[in-house]
VEXPASE-922542 format. One record per residue (C-alpha): residue number from 1; chain; x, y, z. Coordinates in nm, 4 decimals. Layout:
% VEXPASE-922542
 num cadena        u        v        w
 NUM      A        X        Y        Z
...
This chain:
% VEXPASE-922542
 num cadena        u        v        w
   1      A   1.8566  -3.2049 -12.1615
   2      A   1.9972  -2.9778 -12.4379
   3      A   2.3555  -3.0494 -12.5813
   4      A   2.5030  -2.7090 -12.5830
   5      A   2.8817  -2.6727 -12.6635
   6      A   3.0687  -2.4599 -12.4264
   7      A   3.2717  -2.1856 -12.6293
   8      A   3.6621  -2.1093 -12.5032
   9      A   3.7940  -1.8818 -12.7274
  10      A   3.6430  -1.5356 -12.8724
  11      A   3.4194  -1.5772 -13.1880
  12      A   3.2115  -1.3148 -13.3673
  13      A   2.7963  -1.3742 -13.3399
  14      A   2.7344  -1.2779 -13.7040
  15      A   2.8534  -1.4176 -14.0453
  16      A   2.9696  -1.0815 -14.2378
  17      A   2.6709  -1.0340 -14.4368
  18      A   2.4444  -1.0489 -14.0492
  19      A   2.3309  -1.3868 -14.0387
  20      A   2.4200  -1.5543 -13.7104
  21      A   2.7285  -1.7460 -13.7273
  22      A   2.7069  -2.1310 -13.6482
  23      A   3.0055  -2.1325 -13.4705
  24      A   2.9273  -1.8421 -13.2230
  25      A   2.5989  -2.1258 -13.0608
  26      A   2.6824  -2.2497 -12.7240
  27      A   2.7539  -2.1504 -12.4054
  28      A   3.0578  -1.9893 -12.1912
  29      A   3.1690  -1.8961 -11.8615
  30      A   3.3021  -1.5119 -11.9480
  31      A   3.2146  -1.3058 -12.2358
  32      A   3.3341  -1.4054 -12.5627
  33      A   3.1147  -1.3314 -12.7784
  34      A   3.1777  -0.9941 -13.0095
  35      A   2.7782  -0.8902 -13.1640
  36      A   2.8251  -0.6462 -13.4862
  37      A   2.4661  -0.6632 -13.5441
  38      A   2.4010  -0.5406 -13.8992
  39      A   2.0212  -0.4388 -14.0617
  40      A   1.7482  -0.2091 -13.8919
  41      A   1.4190  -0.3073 -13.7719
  42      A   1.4410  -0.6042 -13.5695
  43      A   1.7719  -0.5252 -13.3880
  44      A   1.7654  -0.5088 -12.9786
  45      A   2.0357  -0.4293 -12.7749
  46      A   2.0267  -0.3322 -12.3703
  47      A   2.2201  -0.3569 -12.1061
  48      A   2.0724  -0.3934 -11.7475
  49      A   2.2035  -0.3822 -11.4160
  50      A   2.0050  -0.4566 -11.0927
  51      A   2.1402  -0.3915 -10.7825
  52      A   2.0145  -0.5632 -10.4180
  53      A   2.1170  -0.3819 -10.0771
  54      A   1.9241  -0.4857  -9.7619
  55      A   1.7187  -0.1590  -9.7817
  56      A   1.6936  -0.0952 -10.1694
  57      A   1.6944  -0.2399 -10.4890
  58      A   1.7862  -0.0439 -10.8077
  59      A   1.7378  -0.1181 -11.1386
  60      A   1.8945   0.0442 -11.4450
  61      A   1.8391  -0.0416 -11.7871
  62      A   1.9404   0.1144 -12.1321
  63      A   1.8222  -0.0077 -12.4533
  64      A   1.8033   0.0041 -12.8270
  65      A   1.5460  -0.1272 -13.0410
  66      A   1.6197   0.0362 -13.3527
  67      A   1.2895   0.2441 -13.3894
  68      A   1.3485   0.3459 -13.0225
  69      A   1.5486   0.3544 -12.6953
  70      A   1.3617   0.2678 -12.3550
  71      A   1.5389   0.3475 -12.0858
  72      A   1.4915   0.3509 -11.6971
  73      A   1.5646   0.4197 -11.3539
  74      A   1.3962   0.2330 -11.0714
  75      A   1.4492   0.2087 -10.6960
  76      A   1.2778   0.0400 -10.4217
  77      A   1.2741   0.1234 -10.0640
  78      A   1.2220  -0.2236  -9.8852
  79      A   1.1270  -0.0779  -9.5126
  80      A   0.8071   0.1050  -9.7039
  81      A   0.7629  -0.0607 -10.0524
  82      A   0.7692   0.3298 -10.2168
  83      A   0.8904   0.3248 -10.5568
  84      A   1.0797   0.5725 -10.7209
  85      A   1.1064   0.4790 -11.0958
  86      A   1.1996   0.7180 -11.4337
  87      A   1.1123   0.5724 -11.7902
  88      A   1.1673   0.7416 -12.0849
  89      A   1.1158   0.6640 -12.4374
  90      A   1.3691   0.8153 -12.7235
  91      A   1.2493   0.8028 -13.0899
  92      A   1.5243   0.6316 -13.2724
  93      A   1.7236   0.5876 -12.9465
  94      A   1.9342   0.8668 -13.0534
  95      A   2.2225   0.9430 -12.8128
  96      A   2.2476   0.5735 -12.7451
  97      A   2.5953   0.3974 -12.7535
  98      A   2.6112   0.0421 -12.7304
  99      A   2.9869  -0.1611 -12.7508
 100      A   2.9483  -0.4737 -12.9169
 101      A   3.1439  -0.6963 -12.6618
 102      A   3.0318  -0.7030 -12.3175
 103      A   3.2486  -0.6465 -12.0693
 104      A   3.4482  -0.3324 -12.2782
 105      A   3.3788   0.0122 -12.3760
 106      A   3.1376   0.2650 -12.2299
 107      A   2.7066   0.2204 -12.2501
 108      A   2.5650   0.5596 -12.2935
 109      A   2.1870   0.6701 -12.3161
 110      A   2.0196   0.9686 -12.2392
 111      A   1.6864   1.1611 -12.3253
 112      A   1.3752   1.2786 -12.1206
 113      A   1.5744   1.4144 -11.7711
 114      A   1.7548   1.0737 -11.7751
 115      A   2.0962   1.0482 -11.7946
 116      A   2.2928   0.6715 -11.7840
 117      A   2.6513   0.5793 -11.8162
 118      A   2.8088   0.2464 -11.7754
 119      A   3.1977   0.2505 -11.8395
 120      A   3.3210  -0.0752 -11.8903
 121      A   3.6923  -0.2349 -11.8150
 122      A   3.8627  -0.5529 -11.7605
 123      A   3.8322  -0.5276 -11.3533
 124      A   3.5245  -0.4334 -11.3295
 125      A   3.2478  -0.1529 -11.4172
 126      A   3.1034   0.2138 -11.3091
 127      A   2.7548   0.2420 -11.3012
 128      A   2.5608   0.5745 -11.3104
 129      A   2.2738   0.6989 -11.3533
 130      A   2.0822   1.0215 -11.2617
 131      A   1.7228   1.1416 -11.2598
 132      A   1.5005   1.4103 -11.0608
 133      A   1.5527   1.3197 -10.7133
 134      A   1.7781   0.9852 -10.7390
 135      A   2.1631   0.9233 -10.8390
 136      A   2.3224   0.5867 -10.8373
 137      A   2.6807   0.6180 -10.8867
 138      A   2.8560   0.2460 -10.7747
 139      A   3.1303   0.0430 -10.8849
 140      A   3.0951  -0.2899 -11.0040
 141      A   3.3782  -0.4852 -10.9344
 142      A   3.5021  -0.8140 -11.1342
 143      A   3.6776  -1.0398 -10.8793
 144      A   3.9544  -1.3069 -10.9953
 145      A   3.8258  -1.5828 -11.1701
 146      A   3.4561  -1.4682 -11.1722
 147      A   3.2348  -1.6639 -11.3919
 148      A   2.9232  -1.5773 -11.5581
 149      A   2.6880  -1.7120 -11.8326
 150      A   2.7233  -1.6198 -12.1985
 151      A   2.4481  -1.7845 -12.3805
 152      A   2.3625  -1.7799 -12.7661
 153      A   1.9947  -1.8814 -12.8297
 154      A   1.9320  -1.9643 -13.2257
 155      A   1.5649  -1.8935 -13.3447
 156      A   1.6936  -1.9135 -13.6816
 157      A   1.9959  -1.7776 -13.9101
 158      A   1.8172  -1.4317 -13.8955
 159      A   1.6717  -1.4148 -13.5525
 160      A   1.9286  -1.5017 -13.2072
 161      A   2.0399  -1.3226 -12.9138
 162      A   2.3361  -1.3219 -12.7237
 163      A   2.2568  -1.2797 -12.3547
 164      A   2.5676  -1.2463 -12.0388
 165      A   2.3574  -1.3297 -11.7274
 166      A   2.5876  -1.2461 -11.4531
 167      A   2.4507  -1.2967 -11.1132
 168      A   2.6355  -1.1893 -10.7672
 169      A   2.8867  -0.9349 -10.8306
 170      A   3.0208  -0.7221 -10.5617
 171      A   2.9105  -0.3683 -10.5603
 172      A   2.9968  -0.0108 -10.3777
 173      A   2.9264   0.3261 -10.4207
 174      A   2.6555   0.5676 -10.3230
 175      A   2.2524   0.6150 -10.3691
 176      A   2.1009   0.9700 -10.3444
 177      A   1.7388   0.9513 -10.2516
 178      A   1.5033   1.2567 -10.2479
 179      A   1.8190   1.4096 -10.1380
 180      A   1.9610   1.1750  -9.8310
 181      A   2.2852   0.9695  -9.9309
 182      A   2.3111   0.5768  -9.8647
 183      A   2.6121   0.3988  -9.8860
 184      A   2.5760   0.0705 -10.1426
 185      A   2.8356  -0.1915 -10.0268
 186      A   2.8841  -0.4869  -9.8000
 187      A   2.8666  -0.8680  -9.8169
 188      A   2.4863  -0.8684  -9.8107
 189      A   2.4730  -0.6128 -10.1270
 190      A   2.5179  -0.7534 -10.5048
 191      A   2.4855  -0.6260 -10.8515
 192      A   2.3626  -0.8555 -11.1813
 193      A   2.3977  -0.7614 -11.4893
 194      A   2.1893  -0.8646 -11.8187
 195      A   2.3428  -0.7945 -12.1257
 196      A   2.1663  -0.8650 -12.4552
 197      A   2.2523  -0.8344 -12.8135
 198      A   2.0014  -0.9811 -13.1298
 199      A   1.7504  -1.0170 -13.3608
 200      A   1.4010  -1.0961 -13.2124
 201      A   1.0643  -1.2498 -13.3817
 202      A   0.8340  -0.9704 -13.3343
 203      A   0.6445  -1.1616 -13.0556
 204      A   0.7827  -1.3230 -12.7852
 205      A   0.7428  -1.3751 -12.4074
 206      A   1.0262  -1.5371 -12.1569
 207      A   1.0660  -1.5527 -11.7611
 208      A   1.3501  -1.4418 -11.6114
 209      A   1.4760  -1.5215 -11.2172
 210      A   1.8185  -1.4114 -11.0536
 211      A   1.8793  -1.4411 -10.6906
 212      A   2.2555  -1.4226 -10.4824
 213      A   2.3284  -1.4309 -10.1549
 214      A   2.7290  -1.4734 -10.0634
 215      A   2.8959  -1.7352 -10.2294
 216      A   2.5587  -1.8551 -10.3843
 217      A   2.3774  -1.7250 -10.6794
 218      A   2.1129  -1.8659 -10.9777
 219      A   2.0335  -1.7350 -11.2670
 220      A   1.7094  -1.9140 -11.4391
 221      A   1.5425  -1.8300 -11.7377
 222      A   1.2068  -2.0081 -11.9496
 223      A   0.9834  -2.0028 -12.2291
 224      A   1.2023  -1.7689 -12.4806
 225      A   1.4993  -2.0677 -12.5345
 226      A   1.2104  -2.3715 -12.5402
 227      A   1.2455  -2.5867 -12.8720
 228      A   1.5890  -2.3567 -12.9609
 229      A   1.8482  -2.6129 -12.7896
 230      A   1.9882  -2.3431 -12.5370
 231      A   1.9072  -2.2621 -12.1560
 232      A   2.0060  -1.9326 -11.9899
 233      A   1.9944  -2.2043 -11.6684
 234      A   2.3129  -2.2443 -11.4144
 235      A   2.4148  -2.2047 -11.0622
 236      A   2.7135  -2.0207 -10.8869
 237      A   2.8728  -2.1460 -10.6366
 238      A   3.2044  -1.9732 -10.4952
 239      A   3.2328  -1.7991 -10.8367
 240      A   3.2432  -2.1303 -11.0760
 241      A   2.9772  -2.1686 -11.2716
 242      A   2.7715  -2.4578 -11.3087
 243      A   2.5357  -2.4608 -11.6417
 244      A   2.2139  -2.6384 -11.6116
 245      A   2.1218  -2.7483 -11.9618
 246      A   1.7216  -2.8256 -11.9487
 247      A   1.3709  -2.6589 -11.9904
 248      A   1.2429  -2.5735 -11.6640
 249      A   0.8619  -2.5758 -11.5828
 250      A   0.7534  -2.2457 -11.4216
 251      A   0.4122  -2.2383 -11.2251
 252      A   0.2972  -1.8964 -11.0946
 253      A  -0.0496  -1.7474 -11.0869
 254      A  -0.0992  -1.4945 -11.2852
 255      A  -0.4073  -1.3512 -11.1050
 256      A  -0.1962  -1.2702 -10.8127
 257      A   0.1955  -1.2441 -10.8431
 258      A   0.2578  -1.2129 -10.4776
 259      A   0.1709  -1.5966 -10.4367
 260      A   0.4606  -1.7962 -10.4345
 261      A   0.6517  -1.9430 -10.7550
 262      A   0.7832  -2.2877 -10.8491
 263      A   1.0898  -2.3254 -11.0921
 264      A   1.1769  -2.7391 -11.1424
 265      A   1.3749  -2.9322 -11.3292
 266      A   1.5500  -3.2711 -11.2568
 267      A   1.8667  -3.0310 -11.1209
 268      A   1.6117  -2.7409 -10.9626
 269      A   1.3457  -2.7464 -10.7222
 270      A   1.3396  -2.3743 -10.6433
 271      A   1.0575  -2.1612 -10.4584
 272      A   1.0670  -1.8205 -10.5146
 273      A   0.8424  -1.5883 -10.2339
 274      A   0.7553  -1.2463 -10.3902
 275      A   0.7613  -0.9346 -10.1001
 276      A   0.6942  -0.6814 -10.3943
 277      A   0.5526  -0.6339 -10.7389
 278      A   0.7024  -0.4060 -10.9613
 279      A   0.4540  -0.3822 -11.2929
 280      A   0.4791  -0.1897 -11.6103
 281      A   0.2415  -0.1527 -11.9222
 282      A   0.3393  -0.0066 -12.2421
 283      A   0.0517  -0.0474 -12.5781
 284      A   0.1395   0.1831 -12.8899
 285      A  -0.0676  -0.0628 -13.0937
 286      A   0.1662  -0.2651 -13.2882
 287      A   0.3998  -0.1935 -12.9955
 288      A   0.3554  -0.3067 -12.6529
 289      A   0.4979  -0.4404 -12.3489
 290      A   0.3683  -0.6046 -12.0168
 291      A   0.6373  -0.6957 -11.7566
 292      A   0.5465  -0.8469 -11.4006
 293      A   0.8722  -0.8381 -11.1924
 294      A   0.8719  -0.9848 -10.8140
 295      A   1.1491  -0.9261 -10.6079
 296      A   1.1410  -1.1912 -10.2696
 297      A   1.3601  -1.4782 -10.1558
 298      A   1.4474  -1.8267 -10.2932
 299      A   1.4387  -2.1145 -10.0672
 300      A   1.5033  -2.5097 -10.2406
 301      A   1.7757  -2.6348 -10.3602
 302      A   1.9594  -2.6879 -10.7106
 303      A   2.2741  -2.9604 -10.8142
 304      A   2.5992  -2.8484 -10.9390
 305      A   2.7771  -3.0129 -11.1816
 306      A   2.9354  -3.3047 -10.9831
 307      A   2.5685  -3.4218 -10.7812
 308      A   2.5960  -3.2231 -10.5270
 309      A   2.2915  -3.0784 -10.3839
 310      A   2.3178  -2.6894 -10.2867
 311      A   2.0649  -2.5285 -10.0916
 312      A   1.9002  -2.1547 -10.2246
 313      A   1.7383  -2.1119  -9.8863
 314      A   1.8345  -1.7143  -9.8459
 315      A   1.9184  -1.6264 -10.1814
 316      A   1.7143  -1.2356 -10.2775
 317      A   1.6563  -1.1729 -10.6253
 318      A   1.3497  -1.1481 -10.8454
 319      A   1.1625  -1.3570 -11.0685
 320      A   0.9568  -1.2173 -11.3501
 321      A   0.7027  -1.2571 -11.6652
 322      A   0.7635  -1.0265 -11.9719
 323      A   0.5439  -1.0307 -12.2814
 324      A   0.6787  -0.7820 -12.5705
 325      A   0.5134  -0.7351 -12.8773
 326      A   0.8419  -0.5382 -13.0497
């Protein structure tokens, strides 16, 4: 079990001269954390949003990593399994805007037909993005009292990241689809976000799972935070977070994604059923990228903070392997 401190009041995640600050290492339950990364090469900032509606799920993702900005729009049709997915890649990630505090200011990225903008306040946020064919344009609501996980994971003075992993959100707002309109909204429809701000080792791989359904949500992460005294691990219930400080043990097969997934711990016991792979492939040599994300259903069950047992039978999300050589 790690011994992370939980943070209450705003700190800054770097020392002034860009080393991580000791005192911004813990954990908290809104976002605190303000990341003025300084240096060039090893930087990575991105801010993701993936949205689940009982006929599509959306993601959108802008990012920096210094020597480029990757950037995407993805949906899935559920009914048919037909993707529709943009990617881009923009040398230098010009016309990329990232704020340094999550939660405030506007995310901007644009570059090869795709255009993103995420517009940040204190009640919530407006997510859109456009492409060929597909629009998203939703509002992201942030209810009273919402909690989500702020996490600072220390590889060493010169390499961290600061992830928010905020699972369950509401969301409304509108999908255009090879030009038919859906509406986005309702209690069965949710948004998470993943923001991250750091300085990564130049190899690394980490699993990632999210799932929500209403008034539940987990948000489970593995292999990046082993050995660094910090889990990206915790359950929702009703909005109050519940932070589940130990390594988790991840079984999948990797010859065939679809098979079903085990995520334990002494406070999880979680099966995760894919319904859908999506997979990308990126190798430029020195860079490269494999990512296996499954989206399916949850069933098991997880403890909160007090003992009690909470079932995840019914929770939709994903659950996913990326390995980035960056």
């Amino acid at each position: 079990m790690t011994r992370e401190p939980e943070l209450t009041s705003p700190v800054d995640l770097c020392l002034p001269g860009g080393r991580l600050n000791p005192a911004a290492v813990g954990w908290t339950r809104r976002p605190l954390h303000s990341a003025g990364l300084r240096g060039w090469g090893r930087a990575k900032r991105w801010e993701y949003w993936g949205i689940v509606t009982p006929d599509h799920i959306v993601g959108v993702v802008a990012s920096s990593l210094d020597y480029a900005g990757v950037h995407g729009l993805y949906v899935l049709e559920r009914a048919t399994g037909r993707e529709t997915r943009k990617d881009v890649v923009v040398p230098l990630a010009l016309g990329t805007r990232f704020p340094a505090r999550s939660g405030a200011g506007e995310v901007r990225a644009r570059g090869g037909g795709l255009t993103i903008s995420i517009r940040q306040r204190p009640d919530g946020s407006a997510v859109r993005a456009a492409a060929k064919g597909v629009r998203l344009d939703v509002e992201v609501p942030l209810p009273p009292g919402h909690e989500s996980l702020g996490v600072v994971v220390p590889w060493s003075a010169r390499r961290f990241q600061y992830t928010v992993k905020d699972v369950g959100r509401p969301v409304r707002g509108t999908l255009e689809l090879r030009g038919r309109t859906y509406e986005v909204g309702g209690p069965e429809a949710f948004a998470v976000l993943d923001h991250g701000r750091g300085k990564w080792p130049y190899a690394v791989t980490w699993n990632w799972a999210a799932g929500a359904a209403p008034g539940r949500a987990v948000q489970l992460g593995g292999r990046w935070t082993d050995g660094t005294g910090a889990t990206e691990n915790a359950l929702f219930a009703g909005g109050r977070l519940h932070k589940i400080g130990e390594e988790l043990r991840w079984t999948y097969d990797r010859a065939d994604w679809l098979r079903p997934w085990r995520i334990e711990g002494e406070r999880v016991d979680a099966r995760f059923h894919p319904f859908h792979e999506k997979s990308s492939r990126t190798n430029l040599g020195v860079v490269a990228n494999e990512t296996h994300q499954c989206f399916g259903r949850f069933s098991g069950r997880a403890t909160a903070d007090d003992g009690t047992e909470l079932d995840l039978d019914g929770l939709v999300g994903w659950a996913e392997e990326a390995r980035n050589r960056w």
